[in-house]
Biopython code that builds the backbone (N, CA, C, O; Angstrom):
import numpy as np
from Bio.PDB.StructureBuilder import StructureBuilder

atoms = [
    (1, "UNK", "N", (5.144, -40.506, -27.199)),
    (1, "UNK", "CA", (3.914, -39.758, -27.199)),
    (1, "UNK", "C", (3.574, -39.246, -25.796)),
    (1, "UNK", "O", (3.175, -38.094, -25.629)),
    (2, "UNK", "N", (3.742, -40.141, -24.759)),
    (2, "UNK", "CA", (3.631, -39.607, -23.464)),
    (2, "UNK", "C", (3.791, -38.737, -23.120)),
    (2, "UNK", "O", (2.938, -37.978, -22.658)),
    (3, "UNK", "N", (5.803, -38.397, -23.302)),
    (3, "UNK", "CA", (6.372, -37.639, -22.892)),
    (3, "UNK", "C", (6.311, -36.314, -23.861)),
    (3, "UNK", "O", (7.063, -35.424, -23.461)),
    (4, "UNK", "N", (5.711, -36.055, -24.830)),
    (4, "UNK", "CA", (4.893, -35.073, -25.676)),
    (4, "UNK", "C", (3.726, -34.392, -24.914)),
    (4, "UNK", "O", (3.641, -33.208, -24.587)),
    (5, "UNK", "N", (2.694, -35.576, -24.668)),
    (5, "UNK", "CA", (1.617, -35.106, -23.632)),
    (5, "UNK", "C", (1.873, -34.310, -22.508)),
    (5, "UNK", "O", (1.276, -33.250, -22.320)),
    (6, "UNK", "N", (2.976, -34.889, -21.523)),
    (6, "UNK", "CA", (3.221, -34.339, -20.431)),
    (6, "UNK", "C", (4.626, -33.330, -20.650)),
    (6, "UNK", "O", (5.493, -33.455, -19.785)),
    (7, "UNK", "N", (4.845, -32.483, -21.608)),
    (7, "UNK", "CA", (5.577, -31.306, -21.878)),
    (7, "UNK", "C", (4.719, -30.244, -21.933)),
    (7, "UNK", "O", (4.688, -29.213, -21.262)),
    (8, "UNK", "N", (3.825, -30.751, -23.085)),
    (8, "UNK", "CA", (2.386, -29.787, -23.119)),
    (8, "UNK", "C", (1.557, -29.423, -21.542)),
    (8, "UNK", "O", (1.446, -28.375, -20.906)),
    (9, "UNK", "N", (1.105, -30.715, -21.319)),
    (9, "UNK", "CA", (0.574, -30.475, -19.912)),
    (9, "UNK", "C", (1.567, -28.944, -18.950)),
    (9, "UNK", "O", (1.192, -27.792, -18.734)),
    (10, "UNK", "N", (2.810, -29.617, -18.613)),
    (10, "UNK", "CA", (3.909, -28.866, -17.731)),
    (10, "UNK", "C", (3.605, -27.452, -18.668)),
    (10, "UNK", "O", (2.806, -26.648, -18.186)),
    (11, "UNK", "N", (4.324, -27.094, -20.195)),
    (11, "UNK", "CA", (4.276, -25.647, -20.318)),
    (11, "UNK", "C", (2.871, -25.370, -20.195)),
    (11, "UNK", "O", (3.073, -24.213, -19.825)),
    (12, "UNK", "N", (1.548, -25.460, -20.193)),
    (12, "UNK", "CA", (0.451, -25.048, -19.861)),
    (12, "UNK", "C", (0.323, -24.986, -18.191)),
    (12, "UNK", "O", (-0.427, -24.249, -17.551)),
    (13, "UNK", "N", (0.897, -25.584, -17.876)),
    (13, "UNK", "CA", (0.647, -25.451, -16.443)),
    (13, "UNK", "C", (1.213, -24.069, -15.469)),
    (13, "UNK", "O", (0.802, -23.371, -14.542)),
    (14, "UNK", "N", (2.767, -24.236, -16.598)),
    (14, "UNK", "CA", (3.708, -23.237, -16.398)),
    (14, "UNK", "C", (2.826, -21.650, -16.704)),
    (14, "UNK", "O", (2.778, -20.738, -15.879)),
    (15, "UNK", "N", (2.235, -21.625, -17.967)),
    (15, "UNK", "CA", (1.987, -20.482, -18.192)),
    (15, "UNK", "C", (0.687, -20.159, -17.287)),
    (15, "UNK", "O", (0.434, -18.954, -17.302)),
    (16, "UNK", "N", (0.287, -20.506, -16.933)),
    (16, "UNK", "CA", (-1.029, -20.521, -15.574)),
    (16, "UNK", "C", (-0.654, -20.260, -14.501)),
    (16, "UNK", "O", (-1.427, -19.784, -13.669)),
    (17, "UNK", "N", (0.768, -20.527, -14.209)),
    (17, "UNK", "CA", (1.450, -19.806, -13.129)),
    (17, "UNK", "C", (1.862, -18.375, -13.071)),
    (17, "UNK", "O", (2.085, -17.550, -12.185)),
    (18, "UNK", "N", (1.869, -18.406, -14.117)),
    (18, "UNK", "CA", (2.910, -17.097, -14.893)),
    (18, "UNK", "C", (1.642, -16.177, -14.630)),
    (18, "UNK", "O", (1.387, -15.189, -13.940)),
    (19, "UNK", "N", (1.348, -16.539, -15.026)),
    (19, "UNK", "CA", (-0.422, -15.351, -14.966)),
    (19, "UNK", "C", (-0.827, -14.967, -14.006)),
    (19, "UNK", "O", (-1.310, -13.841, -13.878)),
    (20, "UNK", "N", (-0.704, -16.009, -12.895)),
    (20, "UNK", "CA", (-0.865, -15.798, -12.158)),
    (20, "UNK", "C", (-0.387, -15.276, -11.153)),
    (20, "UNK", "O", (-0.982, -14.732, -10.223)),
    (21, "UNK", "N", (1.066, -15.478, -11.362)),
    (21, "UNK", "CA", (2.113, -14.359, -10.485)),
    (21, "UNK", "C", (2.017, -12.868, -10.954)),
    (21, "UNK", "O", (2.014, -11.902, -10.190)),
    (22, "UNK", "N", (1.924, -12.810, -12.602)),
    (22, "UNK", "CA", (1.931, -11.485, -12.960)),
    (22, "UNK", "C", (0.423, -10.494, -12.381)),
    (22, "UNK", "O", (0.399, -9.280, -12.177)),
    (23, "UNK", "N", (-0.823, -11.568, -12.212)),
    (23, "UNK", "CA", (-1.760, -10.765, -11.621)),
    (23, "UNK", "C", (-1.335, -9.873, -10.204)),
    (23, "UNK", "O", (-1.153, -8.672, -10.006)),
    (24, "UNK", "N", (-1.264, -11.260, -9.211)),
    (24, "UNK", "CA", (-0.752, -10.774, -7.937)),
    (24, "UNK", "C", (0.247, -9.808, -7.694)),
    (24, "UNK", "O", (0.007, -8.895, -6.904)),
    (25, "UNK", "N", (1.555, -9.901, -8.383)),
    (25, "UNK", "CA", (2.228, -8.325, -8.544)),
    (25, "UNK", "C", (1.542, -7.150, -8.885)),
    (25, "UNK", "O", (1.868, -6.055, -8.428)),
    (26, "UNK", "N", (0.472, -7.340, -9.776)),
    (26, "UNK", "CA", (-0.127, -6.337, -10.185)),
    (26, "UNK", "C", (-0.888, -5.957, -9.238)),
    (26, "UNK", "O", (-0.834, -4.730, -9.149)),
    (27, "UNK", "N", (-1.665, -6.476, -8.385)),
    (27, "UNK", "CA", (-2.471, -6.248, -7.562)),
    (27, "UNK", "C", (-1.539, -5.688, -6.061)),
    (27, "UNK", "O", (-1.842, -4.711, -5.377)),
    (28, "UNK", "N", (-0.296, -6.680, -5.816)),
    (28, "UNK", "CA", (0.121, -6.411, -4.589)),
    (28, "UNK", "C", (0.884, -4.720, -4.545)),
    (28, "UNK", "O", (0.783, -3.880, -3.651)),
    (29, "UNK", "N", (1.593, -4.640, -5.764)),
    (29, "UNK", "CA", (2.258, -3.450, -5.763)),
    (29, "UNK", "C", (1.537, -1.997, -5.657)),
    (29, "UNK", "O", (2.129, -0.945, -5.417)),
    (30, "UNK", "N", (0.243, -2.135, -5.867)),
    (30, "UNK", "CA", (-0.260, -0.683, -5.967)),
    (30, "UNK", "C", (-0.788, -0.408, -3.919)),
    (30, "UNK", "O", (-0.895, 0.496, -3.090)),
    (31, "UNK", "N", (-0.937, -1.757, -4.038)),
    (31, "UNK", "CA", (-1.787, -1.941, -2.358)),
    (31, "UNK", "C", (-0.135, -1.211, -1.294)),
    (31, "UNK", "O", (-0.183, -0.409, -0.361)),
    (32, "UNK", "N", (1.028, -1.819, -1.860)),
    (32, "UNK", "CA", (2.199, -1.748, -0.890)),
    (32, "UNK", "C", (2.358, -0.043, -1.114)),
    (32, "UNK", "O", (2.194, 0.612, -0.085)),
    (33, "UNK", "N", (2.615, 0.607, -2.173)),
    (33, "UNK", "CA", (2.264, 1.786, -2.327)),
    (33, "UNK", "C", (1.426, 2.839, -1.633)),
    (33, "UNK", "O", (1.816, 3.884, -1.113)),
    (34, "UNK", "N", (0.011, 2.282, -1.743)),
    (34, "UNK", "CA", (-0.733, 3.164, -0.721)),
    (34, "UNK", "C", (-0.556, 2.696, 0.546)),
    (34, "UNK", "O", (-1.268, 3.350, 1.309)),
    (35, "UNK", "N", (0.253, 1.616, 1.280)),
    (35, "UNK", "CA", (0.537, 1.308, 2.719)),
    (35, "UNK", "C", (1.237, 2.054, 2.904)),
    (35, "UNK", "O", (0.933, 2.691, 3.913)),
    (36, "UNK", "N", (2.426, 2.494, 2.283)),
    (36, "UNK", "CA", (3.966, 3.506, 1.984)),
    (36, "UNK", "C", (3.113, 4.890, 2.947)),
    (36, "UNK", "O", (3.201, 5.325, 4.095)),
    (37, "UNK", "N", (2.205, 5.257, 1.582)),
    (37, "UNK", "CA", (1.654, 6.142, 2.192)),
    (37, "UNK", "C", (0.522, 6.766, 2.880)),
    (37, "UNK", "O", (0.115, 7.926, 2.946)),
    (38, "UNK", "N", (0.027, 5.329, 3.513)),
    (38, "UNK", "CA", (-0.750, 6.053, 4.838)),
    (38, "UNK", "C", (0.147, 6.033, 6.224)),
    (38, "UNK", "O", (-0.099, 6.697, 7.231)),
    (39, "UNK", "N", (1.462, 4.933, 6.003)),
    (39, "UNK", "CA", (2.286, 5.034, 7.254)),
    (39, "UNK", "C", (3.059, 6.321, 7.392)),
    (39, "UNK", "O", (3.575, 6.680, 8.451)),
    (40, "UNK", "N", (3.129, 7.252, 5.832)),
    (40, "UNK", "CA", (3.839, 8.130, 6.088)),
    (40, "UNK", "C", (3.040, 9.847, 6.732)),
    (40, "UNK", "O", (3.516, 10.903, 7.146)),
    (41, "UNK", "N", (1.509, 9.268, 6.481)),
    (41, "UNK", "CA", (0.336, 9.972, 6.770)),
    (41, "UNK", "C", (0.244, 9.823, 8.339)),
    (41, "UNK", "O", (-0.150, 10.785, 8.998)),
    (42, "UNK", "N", (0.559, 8.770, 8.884)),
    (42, "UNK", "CA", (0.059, 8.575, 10.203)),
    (42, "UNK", "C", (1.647, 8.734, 11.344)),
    (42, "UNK", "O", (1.678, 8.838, 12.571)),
    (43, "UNK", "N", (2.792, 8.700, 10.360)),
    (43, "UNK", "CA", (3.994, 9.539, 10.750)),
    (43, "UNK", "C", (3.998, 10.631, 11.281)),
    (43, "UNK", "O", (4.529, 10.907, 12.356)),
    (44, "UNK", "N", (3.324, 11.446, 10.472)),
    (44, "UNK", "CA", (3.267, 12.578, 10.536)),
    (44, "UNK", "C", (2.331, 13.289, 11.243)),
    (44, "UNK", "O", (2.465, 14.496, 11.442)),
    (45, "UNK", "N", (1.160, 12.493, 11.740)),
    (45, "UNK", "CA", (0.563, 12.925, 12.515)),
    (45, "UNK", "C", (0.704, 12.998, 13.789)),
    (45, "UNK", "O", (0.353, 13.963, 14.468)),
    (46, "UNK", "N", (1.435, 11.585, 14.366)),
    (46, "UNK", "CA", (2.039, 11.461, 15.761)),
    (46, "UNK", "C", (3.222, 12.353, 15.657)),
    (46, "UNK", "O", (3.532, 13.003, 16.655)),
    (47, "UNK", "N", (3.980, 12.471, 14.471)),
    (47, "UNK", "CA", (5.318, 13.950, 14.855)),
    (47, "UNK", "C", (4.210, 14.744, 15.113)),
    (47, "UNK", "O", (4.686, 15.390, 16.046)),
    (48, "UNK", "N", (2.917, 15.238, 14.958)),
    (48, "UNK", "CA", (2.586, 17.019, 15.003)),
    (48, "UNK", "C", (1.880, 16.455, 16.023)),
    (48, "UNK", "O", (0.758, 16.871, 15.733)),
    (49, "UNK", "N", (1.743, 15.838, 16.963)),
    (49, "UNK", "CA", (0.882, 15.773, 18.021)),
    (49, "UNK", "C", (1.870, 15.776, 19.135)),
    (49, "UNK", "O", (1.505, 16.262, 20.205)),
    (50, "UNK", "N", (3.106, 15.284, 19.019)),
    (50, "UNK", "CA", (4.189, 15.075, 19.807)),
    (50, "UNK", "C", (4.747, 17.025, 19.627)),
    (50, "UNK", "O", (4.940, 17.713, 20.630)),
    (51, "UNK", "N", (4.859, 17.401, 18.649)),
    (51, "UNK", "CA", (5.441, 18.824, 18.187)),
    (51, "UNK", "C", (4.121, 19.822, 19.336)),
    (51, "UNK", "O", (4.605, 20.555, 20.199)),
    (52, "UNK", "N", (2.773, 19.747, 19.231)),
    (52, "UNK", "CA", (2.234, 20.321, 20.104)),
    (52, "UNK", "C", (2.226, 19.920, 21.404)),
    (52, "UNK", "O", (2.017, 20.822, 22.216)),
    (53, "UNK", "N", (2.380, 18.916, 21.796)),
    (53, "UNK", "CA", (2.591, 18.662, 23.409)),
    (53, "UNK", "C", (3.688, 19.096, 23.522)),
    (53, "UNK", "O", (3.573, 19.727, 24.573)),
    (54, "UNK", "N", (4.864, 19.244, 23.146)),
    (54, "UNK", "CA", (6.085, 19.574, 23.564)),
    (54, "UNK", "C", (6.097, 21.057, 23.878)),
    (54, "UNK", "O", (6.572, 21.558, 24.897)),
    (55, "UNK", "N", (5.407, 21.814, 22.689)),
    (55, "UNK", "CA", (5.653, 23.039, 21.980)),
    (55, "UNK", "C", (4.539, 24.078, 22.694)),
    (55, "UNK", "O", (4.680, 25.111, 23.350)),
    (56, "UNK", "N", (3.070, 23.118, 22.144)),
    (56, "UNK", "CA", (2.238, 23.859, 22.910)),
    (56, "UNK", "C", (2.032, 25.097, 21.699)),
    (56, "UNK", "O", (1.725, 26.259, 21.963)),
    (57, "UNK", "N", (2.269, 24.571, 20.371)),
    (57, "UNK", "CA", (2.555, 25.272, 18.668)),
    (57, "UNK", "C", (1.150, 24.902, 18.095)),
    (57, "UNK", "O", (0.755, 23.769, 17.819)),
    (58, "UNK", "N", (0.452, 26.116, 17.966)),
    (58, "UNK", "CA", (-0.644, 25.997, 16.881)),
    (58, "UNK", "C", (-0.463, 25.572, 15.797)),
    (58, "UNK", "O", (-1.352, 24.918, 15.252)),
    (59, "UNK", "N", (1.069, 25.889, 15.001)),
    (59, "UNK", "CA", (1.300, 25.337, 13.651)),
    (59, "UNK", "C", (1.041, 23.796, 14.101)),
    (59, "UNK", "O", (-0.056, 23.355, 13.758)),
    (60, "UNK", "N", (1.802, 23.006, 14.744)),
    (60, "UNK", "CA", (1.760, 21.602, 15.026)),
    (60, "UNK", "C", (0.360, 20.946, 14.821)),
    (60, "UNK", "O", (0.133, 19.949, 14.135)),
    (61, "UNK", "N", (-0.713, 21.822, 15.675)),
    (61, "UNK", "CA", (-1.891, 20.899, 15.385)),
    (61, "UNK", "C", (-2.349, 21.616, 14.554)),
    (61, "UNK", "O", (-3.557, 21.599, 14.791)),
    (62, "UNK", "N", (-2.153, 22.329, 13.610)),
    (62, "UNK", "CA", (-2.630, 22.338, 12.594)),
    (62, "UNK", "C", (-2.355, 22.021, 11.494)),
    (62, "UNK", "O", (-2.972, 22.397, 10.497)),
    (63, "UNK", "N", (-1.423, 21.309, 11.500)),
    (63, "UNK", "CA", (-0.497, 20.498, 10.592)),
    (63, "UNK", "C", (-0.844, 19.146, 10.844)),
    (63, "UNK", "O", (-0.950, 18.467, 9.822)),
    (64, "UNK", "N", (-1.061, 18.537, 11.973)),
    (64, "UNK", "CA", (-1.950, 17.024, 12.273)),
    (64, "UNK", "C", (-3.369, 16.960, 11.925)),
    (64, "UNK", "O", (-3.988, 15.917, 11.718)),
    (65, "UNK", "N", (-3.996, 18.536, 11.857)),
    (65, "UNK", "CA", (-5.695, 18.391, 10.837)),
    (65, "UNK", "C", (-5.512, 18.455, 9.814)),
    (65, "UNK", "O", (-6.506, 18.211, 9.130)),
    (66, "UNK", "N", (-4.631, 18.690, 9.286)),
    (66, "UNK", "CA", (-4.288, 18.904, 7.336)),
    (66, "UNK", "C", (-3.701, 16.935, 7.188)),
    (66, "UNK", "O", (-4.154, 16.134, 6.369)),
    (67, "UNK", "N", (-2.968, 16.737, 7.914)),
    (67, "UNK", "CA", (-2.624, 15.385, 8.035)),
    (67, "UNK", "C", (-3.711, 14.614, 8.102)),
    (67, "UNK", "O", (-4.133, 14.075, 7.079)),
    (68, "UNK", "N", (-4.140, 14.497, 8.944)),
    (68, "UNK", "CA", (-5.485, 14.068, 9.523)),
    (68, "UNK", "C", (-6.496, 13.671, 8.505)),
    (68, "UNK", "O", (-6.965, 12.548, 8.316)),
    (69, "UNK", "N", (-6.843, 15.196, 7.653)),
    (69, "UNK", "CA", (-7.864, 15.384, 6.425)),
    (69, "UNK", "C", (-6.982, 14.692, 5.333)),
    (69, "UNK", "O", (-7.788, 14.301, 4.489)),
    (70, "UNK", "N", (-6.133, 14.464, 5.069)),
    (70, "UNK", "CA", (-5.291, 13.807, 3.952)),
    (70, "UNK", "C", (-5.718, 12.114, 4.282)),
    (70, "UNK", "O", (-6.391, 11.381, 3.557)),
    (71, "UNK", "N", (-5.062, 11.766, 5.675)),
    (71, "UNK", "CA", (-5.623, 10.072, 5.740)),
    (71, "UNK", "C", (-6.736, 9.916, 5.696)),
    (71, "UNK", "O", (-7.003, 8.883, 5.082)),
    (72, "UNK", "N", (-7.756, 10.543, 6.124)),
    (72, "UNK", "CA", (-9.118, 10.054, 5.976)),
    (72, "UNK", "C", (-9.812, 10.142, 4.531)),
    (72, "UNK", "O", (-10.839, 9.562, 4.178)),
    (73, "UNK", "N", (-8.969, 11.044, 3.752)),
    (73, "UNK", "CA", (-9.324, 11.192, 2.100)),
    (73, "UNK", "C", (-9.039, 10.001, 1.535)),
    (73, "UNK", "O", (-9.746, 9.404, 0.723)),
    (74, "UNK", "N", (-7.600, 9.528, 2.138)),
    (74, "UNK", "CA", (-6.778, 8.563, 1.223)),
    (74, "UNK", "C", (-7.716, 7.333, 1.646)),
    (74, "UNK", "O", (-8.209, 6.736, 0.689)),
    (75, "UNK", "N", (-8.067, 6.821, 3.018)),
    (75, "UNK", "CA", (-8.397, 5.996, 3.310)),
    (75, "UNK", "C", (-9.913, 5.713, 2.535)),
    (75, "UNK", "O", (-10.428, 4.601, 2.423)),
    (76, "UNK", "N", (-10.434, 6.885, 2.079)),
    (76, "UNK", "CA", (-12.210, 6.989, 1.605)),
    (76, "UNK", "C", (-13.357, 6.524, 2.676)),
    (76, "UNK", "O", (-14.285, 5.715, 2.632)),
    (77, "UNK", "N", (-12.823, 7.465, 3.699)),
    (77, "UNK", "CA", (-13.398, 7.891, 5.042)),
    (77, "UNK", "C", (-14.572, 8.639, 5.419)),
    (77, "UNK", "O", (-15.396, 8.577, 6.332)),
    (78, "UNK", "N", (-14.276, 9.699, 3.945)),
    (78, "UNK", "CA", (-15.346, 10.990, 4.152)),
    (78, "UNK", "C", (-16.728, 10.273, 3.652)),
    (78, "UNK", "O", (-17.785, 10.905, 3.649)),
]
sb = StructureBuilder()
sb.init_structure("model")
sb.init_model(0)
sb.init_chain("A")
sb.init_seg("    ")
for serial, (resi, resn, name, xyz) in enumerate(atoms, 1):
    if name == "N":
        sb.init_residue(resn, " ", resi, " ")
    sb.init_atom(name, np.array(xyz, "f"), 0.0, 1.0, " ", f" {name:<3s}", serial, name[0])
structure = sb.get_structure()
């Protein structure tokens, strides 16, 4: 009977884990996603800031305010 009790106990315990890993994936994967892409937001801003110091290119910084206006959207800045 014990060892009945404590099978039950363990798979209940088990499935409480389970849940709980499946939350945290759920939660971690969308967060790693938008990290993806604000690093690729803030990439791109130091290339067009580096592209106008070099260049001395209106396209450049105006391509780091379109950048710029994109991270601060994504971030919910405005």
């Amino acid at each position: 009977m014990a060892l009945f009790l404590t099978s039950v106990w363990s798979y209940s315990a088990f499935q409480d884990i389970e849940q709980e890993n499946r939350r945290i994936v759920e939660e971690a994967i969308p967060i790693s996603n938008a990290v993806s892409e604000l690093f690729r937001l803030l990439l791109d801003q130091e290339l067009s800031v580096r592209g106008y110091t070099y260049n001395q290119d209106a396209q450049s910084l105006e391509q780091y305010e379109a950048t710029k206006q994109s991270f601060i959207g994504r971030c919910g800045l405005e």
